[in-house]
C-alpha positions in Angstrom: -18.7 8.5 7.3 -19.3 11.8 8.8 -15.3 13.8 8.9 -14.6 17.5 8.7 -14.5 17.8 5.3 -11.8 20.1 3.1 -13.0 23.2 2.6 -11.3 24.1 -0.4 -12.8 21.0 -2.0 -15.9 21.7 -4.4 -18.9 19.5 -5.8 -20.7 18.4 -2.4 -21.6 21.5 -0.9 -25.2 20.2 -1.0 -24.1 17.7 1.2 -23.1 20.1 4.5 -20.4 21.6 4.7 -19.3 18.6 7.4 -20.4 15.5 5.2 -17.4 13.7 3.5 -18.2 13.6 -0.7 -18.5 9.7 -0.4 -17.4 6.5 -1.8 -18.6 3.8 -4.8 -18.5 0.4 -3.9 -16.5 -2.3 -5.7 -13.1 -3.2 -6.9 -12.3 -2.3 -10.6 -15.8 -1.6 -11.5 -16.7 1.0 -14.4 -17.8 4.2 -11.9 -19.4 7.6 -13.2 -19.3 10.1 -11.3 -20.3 13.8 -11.0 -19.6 17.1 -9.2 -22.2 19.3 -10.8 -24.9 18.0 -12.8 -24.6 17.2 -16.6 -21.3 17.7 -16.3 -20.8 14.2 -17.0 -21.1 13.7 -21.1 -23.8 11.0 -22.2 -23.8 8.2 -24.7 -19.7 9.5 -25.9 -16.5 10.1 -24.0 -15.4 13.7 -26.1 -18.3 15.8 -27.6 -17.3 18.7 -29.7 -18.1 20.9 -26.7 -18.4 19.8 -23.4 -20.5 21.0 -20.6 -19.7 24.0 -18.2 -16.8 24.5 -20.6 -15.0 21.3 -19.6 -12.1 19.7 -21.1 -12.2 16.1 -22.0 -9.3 13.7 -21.1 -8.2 10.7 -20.8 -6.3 9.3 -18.2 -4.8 5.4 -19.3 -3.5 2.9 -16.8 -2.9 0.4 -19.2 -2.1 0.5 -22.9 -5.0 0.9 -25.5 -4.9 -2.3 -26.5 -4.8 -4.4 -23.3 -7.6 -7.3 -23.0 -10.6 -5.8 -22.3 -11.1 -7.8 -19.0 -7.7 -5.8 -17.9 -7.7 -2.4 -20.1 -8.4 0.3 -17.6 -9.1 4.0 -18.4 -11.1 6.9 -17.2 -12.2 9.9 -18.7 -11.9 13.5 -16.9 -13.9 16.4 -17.6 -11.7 19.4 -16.1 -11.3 22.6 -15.9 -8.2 22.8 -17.3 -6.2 20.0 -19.2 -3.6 18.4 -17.6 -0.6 20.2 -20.3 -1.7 23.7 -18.4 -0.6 21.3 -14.8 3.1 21.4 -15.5 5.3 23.9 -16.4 8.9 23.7 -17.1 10.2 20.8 -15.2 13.5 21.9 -12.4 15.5 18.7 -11.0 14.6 18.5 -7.0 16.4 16.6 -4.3 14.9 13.7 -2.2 17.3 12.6 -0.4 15.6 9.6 1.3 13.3 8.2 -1.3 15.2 5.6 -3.7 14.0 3.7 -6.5 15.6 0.5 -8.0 18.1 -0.6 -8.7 19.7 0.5 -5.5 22.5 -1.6 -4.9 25.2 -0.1 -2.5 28.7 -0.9 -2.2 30.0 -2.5 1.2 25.9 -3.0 2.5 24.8 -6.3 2.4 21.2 -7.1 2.3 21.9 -10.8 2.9 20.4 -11.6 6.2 17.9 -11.8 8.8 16.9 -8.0 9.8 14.1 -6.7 12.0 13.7 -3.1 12.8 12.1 -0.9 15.9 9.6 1.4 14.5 11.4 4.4 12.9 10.3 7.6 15.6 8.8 10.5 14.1 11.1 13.5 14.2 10.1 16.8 15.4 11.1 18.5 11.5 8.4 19.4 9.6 7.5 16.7 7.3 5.2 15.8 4.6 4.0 12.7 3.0 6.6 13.5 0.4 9.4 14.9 2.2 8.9 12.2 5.1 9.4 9.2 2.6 12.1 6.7 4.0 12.9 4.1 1.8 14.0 0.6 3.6 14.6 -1.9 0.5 14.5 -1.5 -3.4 14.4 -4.6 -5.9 13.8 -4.9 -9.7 14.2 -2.6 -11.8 12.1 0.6 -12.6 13.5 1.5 -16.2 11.5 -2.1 -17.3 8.8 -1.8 -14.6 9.3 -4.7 -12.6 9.6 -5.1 -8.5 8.7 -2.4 -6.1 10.6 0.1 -3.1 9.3 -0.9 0.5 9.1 2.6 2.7 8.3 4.0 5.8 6.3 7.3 5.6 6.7 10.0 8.8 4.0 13.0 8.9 3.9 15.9 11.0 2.5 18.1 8.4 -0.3 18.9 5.4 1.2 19.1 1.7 0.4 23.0 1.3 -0.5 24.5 -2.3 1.4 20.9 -3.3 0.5 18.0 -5.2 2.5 14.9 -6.1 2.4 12.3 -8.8 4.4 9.0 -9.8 5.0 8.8 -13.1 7.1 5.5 -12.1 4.6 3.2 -9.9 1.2 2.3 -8.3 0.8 3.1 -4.1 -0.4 1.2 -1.6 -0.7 2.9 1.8 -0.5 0.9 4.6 -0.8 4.1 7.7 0.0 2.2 11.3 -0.4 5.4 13.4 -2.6 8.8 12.4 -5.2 9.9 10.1 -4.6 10.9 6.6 -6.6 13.3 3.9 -5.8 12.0 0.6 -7.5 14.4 -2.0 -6.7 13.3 -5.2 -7.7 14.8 -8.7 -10.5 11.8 -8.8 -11.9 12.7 -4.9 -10.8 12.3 -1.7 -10.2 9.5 0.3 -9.8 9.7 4.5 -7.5 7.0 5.7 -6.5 5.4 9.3 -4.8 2.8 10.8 -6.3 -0.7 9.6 -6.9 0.4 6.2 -5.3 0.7 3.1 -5.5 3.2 0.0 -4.3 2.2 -3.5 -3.2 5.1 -5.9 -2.7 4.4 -9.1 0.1 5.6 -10.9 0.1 9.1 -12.8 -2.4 9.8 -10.2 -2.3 13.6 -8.9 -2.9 13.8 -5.1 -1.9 15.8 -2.1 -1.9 14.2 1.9 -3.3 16.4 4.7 -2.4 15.6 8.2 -6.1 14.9 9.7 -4.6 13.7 12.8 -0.6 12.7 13.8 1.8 12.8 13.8 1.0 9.8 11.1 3.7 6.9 10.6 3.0 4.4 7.8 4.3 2.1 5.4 3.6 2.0 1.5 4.8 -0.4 -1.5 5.6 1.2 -4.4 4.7 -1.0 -7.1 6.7 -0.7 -10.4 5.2 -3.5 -12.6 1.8 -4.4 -13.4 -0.9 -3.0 -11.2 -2.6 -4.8 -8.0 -5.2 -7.4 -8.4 -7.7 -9.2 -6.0 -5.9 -12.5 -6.1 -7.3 -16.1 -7.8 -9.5 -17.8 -5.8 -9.4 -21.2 -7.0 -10.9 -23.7 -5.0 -12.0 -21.0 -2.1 -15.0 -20.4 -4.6 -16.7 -16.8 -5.2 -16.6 -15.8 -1.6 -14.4 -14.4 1.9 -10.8 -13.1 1.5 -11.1 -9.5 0.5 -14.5 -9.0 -1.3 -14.6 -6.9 -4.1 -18.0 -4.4 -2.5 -15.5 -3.5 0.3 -13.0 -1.7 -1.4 -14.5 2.1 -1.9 -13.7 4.7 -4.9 -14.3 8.2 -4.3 -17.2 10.4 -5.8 -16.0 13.0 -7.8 -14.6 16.3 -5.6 -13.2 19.0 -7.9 -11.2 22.4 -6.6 -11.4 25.4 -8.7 -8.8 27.6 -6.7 -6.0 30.1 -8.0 -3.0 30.0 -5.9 0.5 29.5 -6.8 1.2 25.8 -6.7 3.9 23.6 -6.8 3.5 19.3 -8.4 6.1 17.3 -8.1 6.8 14.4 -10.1 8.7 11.4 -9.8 9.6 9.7 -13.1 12.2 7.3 -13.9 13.5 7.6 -10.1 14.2 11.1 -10.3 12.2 14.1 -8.7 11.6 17.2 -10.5 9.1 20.2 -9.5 6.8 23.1 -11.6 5.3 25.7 -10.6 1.5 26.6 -11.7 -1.1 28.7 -10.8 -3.8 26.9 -9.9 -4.8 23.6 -8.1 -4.5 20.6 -10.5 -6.9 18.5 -8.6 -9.8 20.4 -11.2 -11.9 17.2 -12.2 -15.9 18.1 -12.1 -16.6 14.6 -13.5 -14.9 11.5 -14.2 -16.2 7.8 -15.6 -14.1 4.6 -16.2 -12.2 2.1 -14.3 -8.4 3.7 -13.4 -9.3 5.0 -10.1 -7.6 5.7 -6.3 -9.7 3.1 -3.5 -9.6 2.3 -0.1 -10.1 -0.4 2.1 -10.4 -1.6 5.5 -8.7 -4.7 6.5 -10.9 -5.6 9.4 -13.7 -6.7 6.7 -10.8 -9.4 5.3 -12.5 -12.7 6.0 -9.5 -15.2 6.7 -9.9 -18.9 5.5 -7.7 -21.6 7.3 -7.3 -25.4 7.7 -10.3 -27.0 10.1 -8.6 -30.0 11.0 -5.1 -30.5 10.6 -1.5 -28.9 9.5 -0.9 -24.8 8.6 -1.6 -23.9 5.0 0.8 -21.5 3.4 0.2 -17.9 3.6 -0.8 -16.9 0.4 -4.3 -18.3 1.7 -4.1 -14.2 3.5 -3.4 -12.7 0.5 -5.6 -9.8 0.1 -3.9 -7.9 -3.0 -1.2 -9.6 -5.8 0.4 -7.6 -8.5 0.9 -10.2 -11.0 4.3 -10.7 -12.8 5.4 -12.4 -16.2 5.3 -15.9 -14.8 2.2 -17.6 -14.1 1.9 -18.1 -10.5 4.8 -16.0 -8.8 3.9 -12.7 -8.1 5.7 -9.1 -8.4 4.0 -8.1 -4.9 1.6 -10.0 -3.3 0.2 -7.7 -0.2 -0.6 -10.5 2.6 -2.4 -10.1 6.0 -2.1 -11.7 9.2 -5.2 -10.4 11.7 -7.6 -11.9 13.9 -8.5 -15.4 13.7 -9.9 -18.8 15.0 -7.0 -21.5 15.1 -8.3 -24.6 15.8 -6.3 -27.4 13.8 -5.8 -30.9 15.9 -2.1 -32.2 16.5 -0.7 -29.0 14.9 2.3 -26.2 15.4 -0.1 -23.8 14.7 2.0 -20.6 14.2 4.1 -20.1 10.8 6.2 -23.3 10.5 10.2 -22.7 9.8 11.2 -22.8 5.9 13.5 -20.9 3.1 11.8 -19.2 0.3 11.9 -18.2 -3.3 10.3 -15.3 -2.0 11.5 -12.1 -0.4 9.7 -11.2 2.3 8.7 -7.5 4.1 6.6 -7.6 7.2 5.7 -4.7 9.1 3.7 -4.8 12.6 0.1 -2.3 12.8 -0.8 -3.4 16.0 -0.8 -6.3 18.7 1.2 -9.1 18.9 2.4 -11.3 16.0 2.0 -15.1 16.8 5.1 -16.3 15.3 7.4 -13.1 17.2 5.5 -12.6 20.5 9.0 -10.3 21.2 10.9 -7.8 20.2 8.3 -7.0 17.0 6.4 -3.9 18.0 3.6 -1.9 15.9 5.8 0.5 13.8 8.3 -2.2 13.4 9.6 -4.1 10.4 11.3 -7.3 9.4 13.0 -8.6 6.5 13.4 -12.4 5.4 15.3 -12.3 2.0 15.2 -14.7 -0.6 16.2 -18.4 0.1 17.4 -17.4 3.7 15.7 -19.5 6.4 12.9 -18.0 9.1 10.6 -19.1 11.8 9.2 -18.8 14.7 11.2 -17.8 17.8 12.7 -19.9 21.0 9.9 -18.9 23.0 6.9 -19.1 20.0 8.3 -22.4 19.2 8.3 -24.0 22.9 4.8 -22.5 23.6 3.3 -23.6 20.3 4.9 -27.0 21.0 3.4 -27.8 24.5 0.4 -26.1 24.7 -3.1 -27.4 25.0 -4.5 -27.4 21.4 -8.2 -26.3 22.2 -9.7 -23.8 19.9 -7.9 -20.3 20.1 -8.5 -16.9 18.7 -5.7 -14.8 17.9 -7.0 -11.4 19.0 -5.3 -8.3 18.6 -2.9 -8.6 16.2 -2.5 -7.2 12.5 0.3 -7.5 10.8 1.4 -7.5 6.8 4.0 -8.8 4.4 4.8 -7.3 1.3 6.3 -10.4 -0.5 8.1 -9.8 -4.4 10.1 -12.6 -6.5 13.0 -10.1 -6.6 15.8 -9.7 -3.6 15.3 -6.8 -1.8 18.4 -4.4 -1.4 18.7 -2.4 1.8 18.9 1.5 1.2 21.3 3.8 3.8 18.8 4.6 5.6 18.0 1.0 6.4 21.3 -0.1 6.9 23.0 3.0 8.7 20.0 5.1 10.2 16.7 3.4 11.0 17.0 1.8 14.5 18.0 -1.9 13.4 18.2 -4.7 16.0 21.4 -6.0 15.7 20.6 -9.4 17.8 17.5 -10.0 16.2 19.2 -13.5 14.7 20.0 -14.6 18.3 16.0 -15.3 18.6 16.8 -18.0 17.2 20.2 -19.1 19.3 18.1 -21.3 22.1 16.7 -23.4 19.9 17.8 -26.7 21.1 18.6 -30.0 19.8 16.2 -32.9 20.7 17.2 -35.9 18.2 18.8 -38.6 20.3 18.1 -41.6 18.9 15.1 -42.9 20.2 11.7 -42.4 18.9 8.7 -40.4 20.0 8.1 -36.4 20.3 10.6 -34.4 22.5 
């Protein structure tokens, strides 16, 4: 993947000076990695003395004694340890970015609700400052549910970093290219793929082209997961070699610099003098990754009826009861439909589920109107959806050869809590207030007699 690459970002000047550092294969492998060589220590994780003067650390996503199968850690070797990366701590405002609970007096969140893409304003913004929050749910003082947002960019995070002390990313962009560089490597994203950055993580965005308008799920509870296969077998759905982990990409820069962290819901900044993102080498398992969606391999039914959507889910982040997820991350993209004597697009029904869709691109099959890219809807727990008037009388009376849905990506972030509308969502962000009346010419066909209508 050949992209400018950030100058101020050491260990691959071998490479050229154009040449991105590069990506690892696989999802939640044990990576090593290196910047300069022998920087990486052999055989043992914290030698009395490491190389090039290096301090050891370790960075743990889960606690020490978690399963093995699900205890992730990596160890850093850096420049300086991550105590000398904040100073004293000063209370900041973020106005637009909430955190759970969020439950606001005279708002209800009981509904149907779809929303026009949110515009990008002409401000200055940054991946930070641009954070909109839509809907919160759970709780992030006992880490469970998530915040769905909207994120507008017109700018590069300057001599700033940012961390979440309080949740796991996932990075959905719909318009613009992003720079993630992050204190593991950096990671380039654009529209059709997602990054994952795991909590505690140090990172700051660059605008690489924009302005940039995305969503992200910020994931309080236990951390994503490629989902269970079960009867689907070893293969298709997201594959585990298609996600990519950065190669270690150190700076060694003075310069006043500002982190911000987030923690407990709150924002608070310190000041340093140097660039935090000052790892030369790294090995272990808790790492940022990105992946592209168009390599999702969709499975569906071959002969008859529509099988429930969590046959396109790519990511789940698992909660305390067996089978009903925190967050599972689901995807709706190109695909054959060919199931006889079928209403192929999503049938109508109430769930336990909350339910977040946003639109990247195209057309979605079950909302041919009225649900651009940029655009969002929300289906709350145990309130009934469906197709439209017009998807359901198409879907109804058309000629069932095969078809291929072309064009069309869209996403649901799906959690077993309700999910509470913020102010923005409810007073600012450009809500369609007749979205429910795609549903008013439905008609009634029972009269009597049997047969279809």
């Amino acid at each position: 993947m050949n992209v400018e690459r950030d100058p101020r970002a050491r260990g691959a000047d071998r490479l050229g000076a154009a040449t991105h550092p590069g990506y690892m294969p696989g999802f939640g492998n044990d990576f090593e990695t290196e910047a300069l060589p022998g920087a990486l220590p052999q055989g043992r994780n914290s030698p009395q003395k490491c190389n090039y003067g290096l301090y050891a650390e370790q960075l743990s996503g889960t606690p020490f004694t978690a399963p093995r199968g699900r205890n992730e850690r990596t160890w850093c070797y850096r420049i300086r340890p991550s105590v000398q990366h904040v100073g004293r701590f000063c209370a900041i405002e973020m106005p637009f970015w909430k955190t759970a609970p969020h439950v606001l007096p005279g708002v209800t969140s009981l509904g149907q609700y779809r929303w026009d893409p949110v515009p990008v304003p002409q401000e200055r913004l940054t991946f930070v400052t641009g954070m909109r929050t839509m809907t919160t749910a759970g709780d992030v003082n006992t880490q469970v549910g998530m915040a769905t947002h909207v994120y507008l960019v017109t700018g590069s995070m300057e001599d700033e970093f940012f961390y979440s002390a309080d949740s796991e990313l996932l990075v959905v962009p719909q318009a613009g290219r992003l720079r993630f560089r992050t204190e593991l490597g950096v990671i380039d994203l654009e529209p059709q793929e997602i990054a994952i950055l795991p909590r505690g993580m140090v990172f700051a965005v660059e605008l690489l082209e924009g302005p940039a308008r995305g969503f992200v799920c910020e994931n309080y509870g236990d951390k994503f997961d490629l989902p269970y296969r079960g009867p689907i077998g070893a293969n298709c759905l997201a594959n585990p070699r298609d996600f990519k982990t950065p190669v270690a990409a150190f700076e060694d820069r003075d310069a006043p610099c500002r982190v911000i962290v987030k923690w407990c819901g709150q924002f608070h900044a310190t000041e340093i003098g140097h660039s935090p993102l000052d790892v030369v080498a790294w090995h272990g398992n808790y790492a940022p990754s990105k992946y592209d969606l168009r390599t999702f391999s969709p499975v569906g039914a071959v002969l008859f009826d529509h099988p429930d959507p969590s046959i396109f889910t790519v990511l789940t982040a698992p909660s305390g009861v067996e089978g009903t997820a925190n967050i599972d991350f689901v995807l709706f993209s190109d695909r054959w439909s060919v199931a006889e004597d079928t209403f192929r697009p999503p049938w109508y029904h109430k769930n336990i589920m909350s339910e977040l869709m946003g639109n990247i691109h195209g057309i979605y099959d079950a909302k041919p109107e009225g649900f651009a890219p940029g655009g969002i809807s929300l289906h709350n727990m145990m309130l009934p959806h469906g197709p439209d008037h017009d998807a359901f009388e198409g879907a109804s009376n058309a000629p069932l050869a095969p078809q291929k849905l072309e064009n069309t990506m869209s996403f649901m972030f799906e959690t077993r809590f309700p999910q509470h509308l913020t102010e923005f969502a409810a007073l600012e962000a450009p809500m369609q207030s007749g979205y429910v009346d795609c549903w008013a010419g439905l008609a009634k066909k029972f009269d009597g007699t049997p047969g279809p209508k």
